[in-house]
C-alpha positions as CSV (number, residue, x, y, z in Angstrom):
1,X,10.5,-26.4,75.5
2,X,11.4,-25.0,72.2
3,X,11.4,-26.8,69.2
4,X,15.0,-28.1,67.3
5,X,15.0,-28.3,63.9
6,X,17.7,-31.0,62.7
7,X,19.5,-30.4,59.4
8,X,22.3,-28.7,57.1
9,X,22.4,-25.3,56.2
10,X,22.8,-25.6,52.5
11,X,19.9,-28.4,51.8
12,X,16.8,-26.6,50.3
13,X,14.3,-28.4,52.3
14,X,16.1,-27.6,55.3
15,X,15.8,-23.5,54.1
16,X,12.3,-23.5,53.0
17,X,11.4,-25.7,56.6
18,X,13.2,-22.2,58.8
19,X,12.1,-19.7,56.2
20,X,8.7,-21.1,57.0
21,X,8.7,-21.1,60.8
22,X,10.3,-17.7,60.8
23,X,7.4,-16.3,59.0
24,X,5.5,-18.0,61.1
25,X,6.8,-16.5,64.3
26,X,7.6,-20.3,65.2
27,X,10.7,-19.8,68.4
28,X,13.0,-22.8,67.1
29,X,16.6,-23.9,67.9
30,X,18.3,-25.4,64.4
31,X,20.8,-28.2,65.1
32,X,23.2,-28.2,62.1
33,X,24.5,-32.1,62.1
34,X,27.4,-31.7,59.8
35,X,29.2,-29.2,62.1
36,X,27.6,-30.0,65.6
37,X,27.5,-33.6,65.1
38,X,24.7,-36.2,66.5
39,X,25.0,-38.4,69.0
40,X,23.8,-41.6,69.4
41,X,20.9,-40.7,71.7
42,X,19.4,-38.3,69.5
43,X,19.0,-40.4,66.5
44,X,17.8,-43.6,69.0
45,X,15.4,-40.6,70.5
46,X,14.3,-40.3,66.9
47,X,13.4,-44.0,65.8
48,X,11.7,-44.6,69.1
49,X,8.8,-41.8,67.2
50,X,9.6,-42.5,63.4
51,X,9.9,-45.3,61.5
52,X,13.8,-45.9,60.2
53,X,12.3,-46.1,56.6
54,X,11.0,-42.8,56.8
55,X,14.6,-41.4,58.8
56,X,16.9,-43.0,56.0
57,X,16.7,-41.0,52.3
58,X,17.1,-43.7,49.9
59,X,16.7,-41.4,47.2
60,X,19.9,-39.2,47.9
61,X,23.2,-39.2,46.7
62,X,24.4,-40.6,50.1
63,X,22.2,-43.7,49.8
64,X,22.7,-44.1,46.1
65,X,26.9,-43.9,46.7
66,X,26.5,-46.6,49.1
67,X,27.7,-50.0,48.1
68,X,25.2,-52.4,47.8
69,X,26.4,-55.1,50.9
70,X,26.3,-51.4,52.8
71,X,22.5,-50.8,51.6
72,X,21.9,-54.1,52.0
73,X,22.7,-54.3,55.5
74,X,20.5,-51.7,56.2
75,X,17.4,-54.0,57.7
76,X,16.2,-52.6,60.8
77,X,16.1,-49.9,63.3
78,X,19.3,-50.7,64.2
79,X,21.4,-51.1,61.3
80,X,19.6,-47.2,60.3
81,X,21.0,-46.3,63.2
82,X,24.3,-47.1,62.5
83,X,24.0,-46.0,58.9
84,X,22.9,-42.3,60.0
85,X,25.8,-42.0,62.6
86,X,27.9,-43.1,60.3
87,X,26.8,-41.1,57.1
88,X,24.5,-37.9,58.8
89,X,23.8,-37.0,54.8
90,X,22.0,-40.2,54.7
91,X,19.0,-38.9,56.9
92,X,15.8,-37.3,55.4
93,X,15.9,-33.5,55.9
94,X,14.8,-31.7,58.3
95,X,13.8,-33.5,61.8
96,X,11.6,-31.3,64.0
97,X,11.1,-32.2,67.5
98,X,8.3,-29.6,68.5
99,X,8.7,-30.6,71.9
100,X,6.5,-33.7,71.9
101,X,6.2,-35.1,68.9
102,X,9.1,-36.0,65.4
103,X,8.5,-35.2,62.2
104,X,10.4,-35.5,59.1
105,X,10.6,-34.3,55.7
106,X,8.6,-30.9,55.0
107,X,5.7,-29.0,53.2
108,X,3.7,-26.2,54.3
109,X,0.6,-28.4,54.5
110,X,2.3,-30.8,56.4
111,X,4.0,-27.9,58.9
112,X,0.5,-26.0,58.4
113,X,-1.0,-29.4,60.1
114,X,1.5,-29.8,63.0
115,X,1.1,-26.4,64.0
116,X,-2.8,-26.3,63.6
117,X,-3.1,-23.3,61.0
């Protein structure tokens, strides 16, 4: 199976996590979410592995432009779920599905350890 990185073209992370795997020789599909879209299935795919706290960036301008009933409403798998349909921005960049296992966010030590080098 080959890997899918989830994303947007223009956030940094996202370039530094595909510079990295092309240097790396690492065969990988990139989903852009803005233009493709995600469906429902995919994000519920993704908080059956990761934690919602970890999927939803409340450090980002998304989050922080929120109002705080939305934000506050945000309490569970579920209501992230909702949250990152309805605001794809709001979701921690990238997502890599390496064909088993989720991961989220990116550094080289943490790719360096997922890929064993």
């Amino acid at each position: 199976m080959t890997m899918t990185l989830y994303g947007i073209p223009n956030c940094d992370t996202v370039k530094k996590a595909r510079v990295w795997l092309a240097d790396q020789q690492q065969a990988f599909t990139f989903h852009d979410f803005k233009k493709q879209g995600l469906e429902r299935a995919t994000v519920a795919q993704w908080l059956q592995h990761l934690q919602w706290e970890a999927l939803v960036n409340r450090k980002g301008t998304t989050w922080r432009n929120l109002s705080e009933e939305r934000k506050a409403a945000v309490v569970d798998a579920d209501s992230a779920l909702e949250l990152m349909l309805e605001s794809p921005s709001v979701i921690k960049r990238p997502v890599l599905h390496d064909g088993q296992q989720f991961h989220v966010a990116f550094s080289d030590a943490q790719y360096r350890a997922i890929f064993g080098l």
